[in-house]
N, C-alpha and C positions, 0 to 999 in steps of 0.2 A: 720314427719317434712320435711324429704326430699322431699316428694311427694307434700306435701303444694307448700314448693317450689320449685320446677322446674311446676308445676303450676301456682304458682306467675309469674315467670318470662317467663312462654310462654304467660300470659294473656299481662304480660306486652311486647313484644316485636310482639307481636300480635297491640296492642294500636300506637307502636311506628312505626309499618310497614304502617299502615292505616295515621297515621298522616303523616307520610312520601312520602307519595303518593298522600297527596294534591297540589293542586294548583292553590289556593285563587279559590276557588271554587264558592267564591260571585261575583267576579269579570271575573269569565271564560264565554267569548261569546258561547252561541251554535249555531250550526250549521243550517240555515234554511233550508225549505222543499219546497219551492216553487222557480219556475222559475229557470233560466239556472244554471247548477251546474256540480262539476264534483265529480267524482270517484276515490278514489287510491287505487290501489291493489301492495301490499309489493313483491317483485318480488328478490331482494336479497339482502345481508345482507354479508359485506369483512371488513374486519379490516388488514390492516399492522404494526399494530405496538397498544402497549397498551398505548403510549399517545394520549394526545389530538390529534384529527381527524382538525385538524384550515381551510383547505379551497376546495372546489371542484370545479371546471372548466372544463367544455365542451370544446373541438375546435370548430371552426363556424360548420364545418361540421358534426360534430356530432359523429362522428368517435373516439376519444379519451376523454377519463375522466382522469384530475391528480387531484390528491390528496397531499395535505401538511398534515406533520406529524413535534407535536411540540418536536419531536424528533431528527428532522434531514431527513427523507426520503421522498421522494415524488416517489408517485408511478406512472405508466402513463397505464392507462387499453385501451384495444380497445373492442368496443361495435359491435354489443349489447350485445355479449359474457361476456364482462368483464375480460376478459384474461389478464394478466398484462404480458406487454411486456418491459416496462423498469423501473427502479427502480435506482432512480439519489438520491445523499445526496448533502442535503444543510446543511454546516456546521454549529451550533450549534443550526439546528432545523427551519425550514420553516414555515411560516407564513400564504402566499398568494402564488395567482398564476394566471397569464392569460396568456392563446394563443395570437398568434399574428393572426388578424383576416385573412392573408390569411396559419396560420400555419408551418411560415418556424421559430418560434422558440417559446420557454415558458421560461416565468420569474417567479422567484422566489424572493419571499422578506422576510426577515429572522432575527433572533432576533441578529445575527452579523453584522445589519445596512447596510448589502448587498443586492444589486439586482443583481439576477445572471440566463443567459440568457443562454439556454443550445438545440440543435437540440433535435426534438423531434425523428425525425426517430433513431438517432443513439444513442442519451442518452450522446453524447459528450458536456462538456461547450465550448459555445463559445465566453463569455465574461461575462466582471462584471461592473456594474457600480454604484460609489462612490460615495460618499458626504452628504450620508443621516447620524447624529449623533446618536444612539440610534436604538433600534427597528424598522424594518418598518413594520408596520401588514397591509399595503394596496398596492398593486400594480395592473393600467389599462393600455391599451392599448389605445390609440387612434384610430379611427375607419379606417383612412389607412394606422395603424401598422405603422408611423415612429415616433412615441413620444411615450414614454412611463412616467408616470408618478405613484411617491410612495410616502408614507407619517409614518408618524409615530412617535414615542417620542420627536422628536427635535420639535413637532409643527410647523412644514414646508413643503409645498409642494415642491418638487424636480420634475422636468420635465428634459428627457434627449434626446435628437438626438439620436435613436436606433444604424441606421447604423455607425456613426460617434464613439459615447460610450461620447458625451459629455455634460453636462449639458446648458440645454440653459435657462432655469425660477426658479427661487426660490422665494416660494411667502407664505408670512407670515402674517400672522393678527390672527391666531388661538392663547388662550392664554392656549390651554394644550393641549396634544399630538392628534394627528386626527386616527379614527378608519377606516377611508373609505372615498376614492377619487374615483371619477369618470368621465367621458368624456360622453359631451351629443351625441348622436347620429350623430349629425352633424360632429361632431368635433371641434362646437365654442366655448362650456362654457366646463366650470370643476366644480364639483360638490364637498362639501367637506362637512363630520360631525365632533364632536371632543368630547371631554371630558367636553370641557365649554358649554356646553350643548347649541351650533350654527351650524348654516347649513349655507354656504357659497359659491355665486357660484362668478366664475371671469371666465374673458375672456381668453382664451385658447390657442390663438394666442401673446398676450403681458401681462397677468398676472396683467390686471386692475381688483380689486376688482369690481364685480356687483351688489352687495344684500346680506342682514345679516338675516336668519331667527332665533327669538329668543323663536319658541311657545314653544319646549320642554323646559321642569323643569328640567330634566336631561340630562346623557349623551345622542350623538347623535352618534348610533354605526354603524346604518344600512343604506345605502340609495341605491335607484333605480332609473335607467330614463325607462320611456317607449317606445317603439319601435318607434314612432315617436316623441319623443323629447318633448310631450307636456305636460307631467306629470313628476312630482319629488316626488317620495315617499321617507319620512324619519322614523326613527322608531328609539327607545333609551330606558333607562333604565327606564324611569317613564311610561313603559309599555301602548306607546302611538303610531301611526301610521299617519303621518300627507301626505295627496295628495297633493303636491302644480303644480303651476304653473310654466311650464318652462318656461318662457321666465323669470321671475323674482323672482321665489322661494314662491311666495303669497299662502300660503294655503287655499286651497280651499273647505277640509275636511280633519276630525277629524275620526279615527277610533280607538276604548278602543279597546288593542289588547289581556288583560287579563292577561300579564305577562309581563317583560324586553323583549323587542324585541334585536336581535341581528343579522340578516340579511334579506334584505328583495330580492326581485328579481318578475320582469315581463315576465310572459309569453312570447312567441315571439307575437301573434298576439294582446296582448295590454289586451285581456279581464277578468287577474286573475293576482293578486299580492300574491306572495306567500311570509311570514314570520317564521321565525328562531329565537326561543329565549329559555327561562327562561322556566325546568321543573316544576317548584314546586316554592311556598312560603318560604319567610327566612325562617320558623321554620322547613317548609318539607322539605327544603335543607340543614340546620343544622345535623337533624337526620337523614337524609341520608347518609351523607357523616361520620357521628357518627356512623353509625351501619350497613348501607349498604341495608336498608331496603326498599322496596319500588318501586311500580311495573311502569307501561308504564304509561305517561299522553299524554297531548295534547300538545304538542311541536312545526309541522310546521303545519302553519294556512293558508289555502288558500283564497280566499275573492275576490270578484266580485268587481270589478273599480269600473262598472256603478255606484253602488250604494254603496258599502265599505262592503255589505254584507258577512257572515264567510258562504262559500258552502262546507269546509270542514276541519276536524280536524287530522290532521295521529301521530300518538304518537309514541315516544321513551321511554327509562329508562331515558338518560338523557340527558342534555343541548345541545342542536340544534346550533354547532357555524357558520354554513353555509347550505346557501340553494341557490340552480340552477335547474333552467329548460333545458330541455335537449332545443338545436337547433329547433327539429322538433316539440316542444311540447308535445309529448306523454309520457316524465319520468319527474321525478323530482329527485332529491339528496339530502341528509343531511348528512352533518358529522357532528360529537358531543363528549361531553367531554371525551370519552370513547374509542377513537378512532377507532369507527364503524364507515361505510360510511352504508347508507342504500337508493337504487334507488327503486322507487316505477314506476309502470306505471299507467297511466293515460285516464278517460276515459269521455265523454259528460254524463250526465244526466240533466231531468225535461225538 
């Protein structure tokens, strides 16, 4: 009887690993064979800490990688080594994070509704700045690093004067908390997703509302601008990837990205979008997190502009909450729910 079952129950946990390792299988793009494509080869694999892994940012130069941990730590590595050199806490757990594009500081935004601005060289804070209600899980830099703007549970965009520390825009029309703000390349518009499943750009200089985009059904968790400002990629829970147009948010194309997207990010040179989401289907995700079962899927999704095509699939265990391209283009990053970072490098094929 005994041997029946612990048979029974390896056939069954055998059944429940296999389900648990899907990932709406009906719905998963494959990867094409033809024309320009690239290559990932897994190249290392750091975790700080065993919570959620929530953000990875490059400095422009390419030189340091930090990482948010929804723990509190943010680590700060120097590349290509990956040697961690400093290791800062944001108290009750960090969110987000960007350099300042010419790297004389890094912000943090954290679920204590703080943005907090700290030297990168020496790991010292050297300020804080307030007024956000709630959680912030978004924080940009403006492209010549004197604005900084965050967003988050209060449903409000906060923009502050860096060197000053003081708020100069507060700009609301989102009707539920926003996942991600961005600053277009210029520095003119801001770009916003949210929970009410809208994509929202305004003017950046005085916080005139510009354009409502309403295609997602669902959340809008993820968005990107292109290197020259003339693409808006967004991407959200109803597992959909939309290109719009910058100058007014119009979508231009539609990409099934096969799962909940949750971060997206451009190349430097314009010619590959890369996406960050959902391991697995509710049911593969249930039983997973039920039993623990359950091997690598296809997680971050690479994809040619030109045409929206998927030229590559790189798989985790699990949920992709961030993804970045290195500066130079030759790596890419993912943190995930498991708070593993994993840098792949990257190479041309076809």
């Amino acid at each position: 009887m005994k041997a029946k079952q612990a048979v029974g129950w390896a056939a069954g946990a055998a059944m429940l690993a296999a389900v648990a390792g899907l990932a709406w299988p009906s719905a998963t793009p494959v990867p094409v064979t033809a024309g320009p494509r690239l290559e990932a080869r897994r190249v290392a694999v750091f975790s700080d800490d065993r919570a959620p892994a929530r953000e990875a940012a490059f400095s422009r130069d390419g030189r340091l990688l930090a990482t948010t941990s929804a723990a509190g730590p943010v680590a700060v590595r120097r590349l290509p080594g990956l040697v961690l050199v400093r290791r800062l806490s944001h108290p009750g757990g960090a969110t987000s994070a960007v350099f300042a594009p010419d790297g004389s500081w890094l912000a943090t935004g954290g679920y204590d509704g703080k943005v907090r601005l700290w030297d990168p060289a020496s790991g010292r804070p050297t300020g804080r700045l307030d007024g956000a209600a709630g959680t912030v899980w978004t924080v940009a830099a403006s492209p010549d690093g004197r604005r900084l703007a965050a967003a988050g549970e209060d449903k409000t965009i906060h923009v502050w004067d860096v060197a000053a520390g003081r708020p100069v825009l507060r700009l609301s029309g989102h009707g539920r908390n926003i996942w991600e703000v961005r600053f277009s390349p210029d520095g003119a518009r801001l770009a916003s997703g949210s929970f009410d499943t809208t994509t929202r750009l305004w003017d950046a200089a005085t916080g005139r509302p510009l354009a409502v985009g309403r295609e997602h059904e669902e959340a809008v968790v993820g968005l990107a601008w292109s290197p020259d400002g003339r693409l808006l990629a967004t991407g959200g829970d109803d597992s959909t990837i939309f290109l719009r147009r910058g100058a007014d948010g119009a979508p231009l194309r539609r990409i099934a990205a096969g799962n909940h997207v949750y971060k997206l990010a451009f190349s430097p040179d314009g010619r590959w979008l890369a996406s960050a989401g959902r391991a697995r289907g509710g049911v593969g995700t249930f039983l997973h997190q039920l039993t623990g079962f359950g091997g690598e899927t296809d997680v971050v999704r690479l994809w040619r502009v030109a045409d929206g095509a998927l030229v590559a699939a790189l798989k985790l265990r699990e949920d992709a909450l961030y993804v970045a391209f290195s500066p130079d283009g030759r790596n890419i990053v993912a943190a995930d729910e498991d708070g593993k970072v994993t840098l792949w490098a990257l190479s041309p094929a076809g």
